[in-house]
C-alpha positions in Angstrom: 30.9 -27.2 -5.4 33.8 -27.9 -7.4 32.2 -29.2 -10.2 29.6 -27.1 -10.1 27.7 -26.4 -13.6 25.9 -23.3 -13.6 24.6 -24.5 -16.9 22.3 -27.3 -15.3 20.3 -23.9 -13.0 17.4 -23.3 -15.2 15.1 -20.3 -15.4 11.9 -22.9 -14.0 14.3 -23.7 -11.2 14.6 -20.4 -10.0 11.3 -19.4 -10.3 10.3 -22.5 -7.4 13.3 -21.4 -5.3 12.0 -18.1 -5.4 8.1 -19.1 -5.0 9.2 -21.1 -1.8 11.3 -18.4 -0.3 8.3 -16.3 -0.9 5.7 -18.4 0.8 7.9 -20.4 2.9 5.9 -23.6 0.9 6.5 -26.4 -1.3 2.6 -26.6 -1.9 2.1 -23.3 -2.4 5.3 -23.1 -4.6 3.7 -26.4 -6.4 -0.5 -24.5 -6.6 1.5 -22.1 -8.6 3.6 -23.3 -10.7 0.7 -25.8 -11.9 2.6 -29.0 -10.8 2.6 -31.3 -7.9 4.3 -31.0 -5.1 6.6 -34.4 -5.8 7.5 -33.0 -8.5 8.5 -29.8 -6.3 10.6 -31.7 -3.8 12.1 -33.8 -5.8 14.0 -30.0 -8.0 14.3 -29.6 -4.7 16.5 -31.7 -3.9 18.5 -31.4 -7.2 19.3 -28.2 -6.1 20.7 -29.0 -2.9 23.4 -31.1 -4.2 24.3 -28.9 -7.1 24.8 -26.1 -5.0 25.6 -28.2 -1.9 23.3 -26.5 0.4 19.7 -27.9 2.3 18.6 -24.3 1.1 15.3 -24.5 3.0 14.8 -26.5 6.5 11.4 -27.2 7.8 10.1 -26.2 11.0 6.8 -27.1 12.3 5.0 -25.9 8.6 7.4 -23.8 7.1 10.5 -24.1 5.2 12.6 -21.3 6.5 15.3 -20.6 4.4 19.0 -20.8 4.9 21.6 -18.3 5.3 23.0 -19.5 1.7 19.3 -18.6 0.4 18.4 -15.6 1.6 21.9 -14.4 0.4 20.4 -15.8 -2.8 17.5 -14.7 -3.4 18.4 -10.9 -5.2 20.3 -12.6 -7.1 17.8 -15.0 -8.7 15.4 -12.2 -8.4 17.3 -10.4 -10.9 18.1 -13.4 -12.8 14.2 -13.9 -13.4 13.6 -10.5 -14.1 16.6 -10.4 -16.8 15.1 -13.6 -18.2 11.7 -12.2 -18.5 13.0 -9.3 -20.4 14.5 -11.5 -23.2 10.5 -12.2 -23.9 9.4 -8.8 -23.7 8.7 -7.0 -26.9 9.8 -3.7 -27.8 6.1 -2.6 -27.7 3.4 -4.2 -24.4 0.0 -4.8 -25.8 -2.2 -5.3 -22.4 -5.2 -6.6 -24.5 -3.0 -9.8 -24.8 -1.6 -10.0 -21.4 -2.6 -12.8 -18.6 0.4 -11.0 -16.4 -0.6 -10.9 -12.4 0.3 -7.6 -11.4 0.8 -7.1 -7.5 0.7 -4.0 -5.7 2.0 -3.7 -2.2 1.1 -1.1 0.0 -1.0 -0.4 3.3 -4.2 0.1 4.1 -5.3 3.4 3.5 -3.3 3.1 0.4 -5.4 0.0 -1.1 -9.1 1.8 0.4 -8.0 5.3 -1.7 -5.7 3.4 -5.0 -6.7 -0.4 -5.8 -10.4 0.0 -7.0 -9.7 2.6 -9.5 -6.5 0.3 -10.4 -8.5 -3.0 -10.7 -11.1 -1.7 -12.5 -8.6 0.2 -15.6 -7.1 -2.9 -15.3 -10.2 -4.6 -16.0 -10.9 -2.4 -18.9 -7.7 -2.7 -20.8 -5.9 -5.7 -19.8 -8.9 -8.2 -19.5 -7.1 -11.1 -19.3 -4.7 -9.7 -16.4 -5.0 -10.4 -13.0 -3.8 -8.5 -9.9 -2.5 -9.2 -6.4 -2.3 -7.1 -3.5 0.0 -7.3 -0.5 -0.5 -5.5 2.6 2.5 -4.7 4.5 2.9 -2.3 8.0 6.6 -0.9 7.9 7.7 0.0 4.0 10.4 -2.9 3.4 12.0 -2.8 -0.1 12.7 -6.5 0.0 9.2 -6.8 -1.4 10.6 -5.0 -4.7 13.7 -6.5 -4.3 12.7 -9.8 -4.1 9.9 -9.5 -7.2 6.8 -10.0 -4.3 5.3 -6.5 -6.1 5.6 -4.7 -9.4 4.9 -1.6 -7.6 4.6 -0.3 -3.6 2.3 2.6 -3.1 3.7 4.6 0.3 3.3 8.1 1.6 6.8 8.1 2.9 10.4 8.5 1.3 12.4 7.6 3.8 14.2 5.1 2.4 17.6 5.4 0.7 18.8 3.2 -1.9 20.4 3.2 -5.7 18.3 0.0 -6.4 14.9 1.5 -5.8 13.1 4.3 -8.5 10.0 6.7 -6.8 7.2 9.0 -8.2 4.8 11.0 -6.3 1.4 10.5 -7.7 -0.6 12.5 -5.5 -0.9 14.7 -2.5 -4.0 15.0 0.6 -4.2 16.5 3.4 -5.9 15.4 6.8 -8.9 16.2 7.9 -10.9 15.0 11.1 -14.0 12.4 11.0 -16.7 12.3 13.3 -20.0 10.5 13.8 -22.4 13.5 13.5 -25.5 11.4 15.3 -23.1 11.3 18.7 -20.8 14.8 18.5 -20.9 18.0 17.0 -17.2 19.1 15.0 -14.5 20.2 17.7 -14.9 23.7 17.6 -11.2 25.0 18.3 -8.0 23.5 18.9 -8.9 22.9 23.0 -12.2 20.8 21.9 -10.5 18.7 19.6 -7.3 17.9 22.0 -9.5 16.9 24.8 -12.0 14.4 22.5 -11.2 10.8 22.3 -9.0 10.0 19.1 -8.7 7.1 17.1 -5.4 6.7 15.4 -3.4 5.0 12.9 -0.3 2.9 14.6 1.7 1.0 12.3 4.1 0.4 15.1 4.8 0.6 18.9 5.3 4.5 18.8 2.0 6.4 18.5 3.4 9.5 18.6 2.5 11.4 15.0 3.0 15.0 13.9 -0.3 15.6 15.3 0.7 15.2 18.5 4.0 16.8 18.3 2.3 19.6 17.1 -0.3 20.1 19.8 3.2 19.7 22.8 4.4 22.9 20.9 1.3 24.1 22.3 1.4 22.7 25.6 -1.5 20.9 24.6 -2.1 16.5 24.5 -4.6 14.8 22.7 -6.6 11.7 24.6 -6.3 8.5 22.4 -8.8 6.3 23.0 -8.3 3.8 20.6 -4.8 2.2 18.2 -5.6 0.4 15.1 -3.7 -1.0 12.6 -5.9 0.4 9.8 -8.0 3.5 9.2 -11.0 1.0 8.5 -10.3 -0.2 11.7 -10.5 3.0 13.2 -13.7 4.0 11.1 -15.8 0.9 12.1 -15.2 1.6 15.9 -15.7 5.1 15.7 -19.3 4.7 14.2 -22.2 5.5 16.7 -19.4 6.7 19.2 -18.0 10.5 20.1 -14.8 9.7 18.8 -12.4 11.8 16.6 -10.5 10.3 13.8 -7.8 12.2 11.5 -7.2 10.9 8.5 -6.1 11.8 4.7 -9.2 13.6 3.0 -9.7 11.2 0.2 -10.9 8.4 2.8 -14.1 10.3 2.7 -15.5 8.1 0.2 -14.6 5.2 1.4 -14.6 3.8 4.9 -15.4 7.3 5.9 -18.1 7.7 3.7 -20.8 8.3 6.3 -18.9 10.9 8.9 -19.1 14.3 8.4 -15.5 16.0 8.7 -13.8 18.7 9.8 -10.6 21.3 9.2 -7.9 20.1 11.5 -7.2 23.0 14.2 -3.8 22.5 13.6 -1.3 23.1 10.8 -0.3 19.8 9.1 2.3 19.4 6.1 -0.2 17.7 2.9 0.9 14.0 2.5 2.6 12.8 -0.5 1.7 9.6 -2.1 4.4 7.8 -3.8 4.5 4.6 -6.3 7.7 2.9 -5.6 9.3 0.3 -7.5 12.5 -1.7 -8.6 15.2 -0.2 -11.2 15.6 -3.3 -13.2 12.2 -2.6 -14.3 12.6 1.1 -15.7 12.9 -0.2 -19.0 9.9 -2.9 -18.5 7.2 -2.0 -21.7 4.9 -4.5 -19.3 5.8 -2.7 -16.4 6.1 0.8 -17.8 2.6 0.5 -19.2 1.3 -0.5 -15.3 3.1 2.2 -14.1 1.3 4.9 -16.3 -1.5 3.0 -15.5 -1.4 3.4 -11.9 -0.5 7.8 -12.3 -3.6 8.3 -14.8 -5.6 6.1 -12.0 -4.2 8.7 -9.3 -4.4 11.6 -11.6 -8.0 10.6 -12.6 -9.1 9.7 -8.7 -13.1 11.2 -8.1 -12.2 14.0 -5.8 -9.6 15.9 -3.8 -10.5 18.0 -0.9 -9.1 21.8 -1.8 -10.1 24.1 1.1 -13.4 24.0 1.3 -15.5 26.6 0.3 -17.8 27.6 3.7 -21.7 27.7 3.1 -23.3 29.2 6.1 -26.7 27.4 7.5 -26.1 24.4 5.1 -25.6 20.7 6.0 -24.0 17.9 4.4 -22.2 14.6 4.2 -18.9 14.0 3.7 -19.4 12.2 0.3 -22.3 14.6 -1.2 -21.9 17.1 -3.3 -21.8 18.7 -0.1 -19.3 17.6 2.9 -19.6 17.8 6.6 -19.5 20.7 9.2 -16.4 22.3 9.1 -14.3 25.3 8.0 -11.0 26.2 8.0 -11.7 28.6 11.1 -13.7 25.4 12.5 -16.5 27.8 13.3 -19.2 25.3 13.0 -20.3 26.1 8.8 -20.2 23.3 6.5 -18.2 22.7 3.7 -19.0 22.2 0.0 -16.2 20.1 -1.6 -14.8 21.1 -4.6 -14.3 18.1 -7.5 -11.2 18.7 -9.6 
């Protein structure tokens, strides 16, 4: 180390550390970077003796990497970033980009967001290509380490100078059912004692749902822990089972329940785009990121209160929506398009 030249790290050098550290693979590090995997492991191995460290070690498939890499890796992250905004013009013309934009996020967040996204995409950066990652607890080592341009998330919980947020939309819950196996819960005791399907992203299941209903003395029966609402959707379908989720969901995995006001007060959930400050200044990624609000902005439909219509039935992704009210009195609901 010292005779180290910093001079002999190239930008191509990086961009394979970072690709293994990312997939924890010289061949998939190799697949991308259009090269075989010799030629792979044998920068490899430069590397290790210029900075006089194995930097990966491989166990059973993967090349885990070392202390002295994962120290690394921000680093480099930024390097590549600063690199890449020697190339980038003043101006971003997305007819003439073949960028792959990745977009991390859960979900509930790809079912409502990455449709609309692909397709703009599609229609003004044809020769783009886009990635998503699922993750289940928000981590910004995803933005940190370049895995995403962008995270979608409905929490803020996170504190740190490094990372930028915008909220791009708001929903509210509402709850599913099947209506060919239940009628809609018709005050707050019906709905606590049906069986719920839930969202758990982790080992506690407790939500503000249920910390609402202990205020009053009241505890819901969950039947069923997924990982995903779609989850949740495909087993509730043909069962009695309950299944409170944001509105928007309606017209997707939802799209044949009728739904229903929650009994219960709930706070509206924020949705927030998330990404790394070294990228404020991005035209590329500036452009994808007004991209990505005019997709939210522009998003089919957004459940207001609905407006009740006595003696009428409906589905929740008609012009008309399923049976419930905000007094859950058993009308339907018309939803209103904004």
């Amino acid at each position: 180390m010292q005779n180290f030249d910093h001079l002999s790290l190239d930008g191509r050098s990086l961009h394979m550390l970072k690709l293994i550290h990312e997939h924890r693979s010289v061949t998939v590090a190799a697949r991308q970077m259009g090269v075989n995997q010799s030629t792979v492991s044998h920068s490899l191995e430069r590397l290790r003796g210029l900075l006089g460290d194995p930097l990966f070690l491989k166990v059973g498939r993967a090349m885990v990497p070392t202390e002295r890499m994962d120290g690394m890796i921000d680093e480099v992250s930024h390097v590549l970033a600063s690199l890449q905004s020697l190339h980038d013009k003043s101006s971003f013309d997305p007819s003439l980009s073949n960028h792959r934009f990745a977009v991390m996020g859960n979900d509930f967040e790809h079912d409502m967001f990455v449709p609309s996204i692909y397709q703009a995409l599609r229609e003004q950066a044809p020769n783009a290509t886009m990635r998503t990652h699922v993750f289940q607890e928000f981590s910004l080592d995803c933005l940190k380490e370049g895995m995403a341009d962008i995270a979608l998330c409905p929490l803020k919980d996170y504190e740190s100078p490094d990372i930028v947020a915008t909220t791009i939309t708001t929903d509210r819950m509402v709850t599913f059912y099947d209506p060919t196996m239940r009628e809609a819960p018709k005050d707050v005791h019906e709905y606590a004692d049906g069986h719920h399907g839930i969202l758990a992203l982790s080992n506690d299941e407790t939500t503000a749902i249920d910390i609402t209903l202990r205020k009053e003395g009241l505890e819901r029966h969950v039947s069923y822990c997924a990982p995903s609402f779609g989850s949740v959707a495909n087993v509730a379908r043909g069962t009695d089972m309950l299944a409170t989720a944001p509105s928007r969901l309606a017209y997707t995995v939802f799209r044949d329940f009728d739904w229903v006001e929650v009994p219960i007060a709930l706070t509206p959930m924020d949705f927030h785009m998330v990404w790394h400050v070294r990228n404020r200044h991005s035209p590329r990624h500036r452009w994808f990121r007004e991209l990505v609000k005019q997709v939210a902005k522009d998003l089919p439909c957004c459940y207001k209160q609905p407006v009740t219509q006595s003696g009428k039935d409906g589905r929740a992704c008609g012009a008309e929506t399923g049976n419930g009210s905000p007094s859950m009195s058993g009308k339907s609901a018309r939803l209103e398009i904004t």
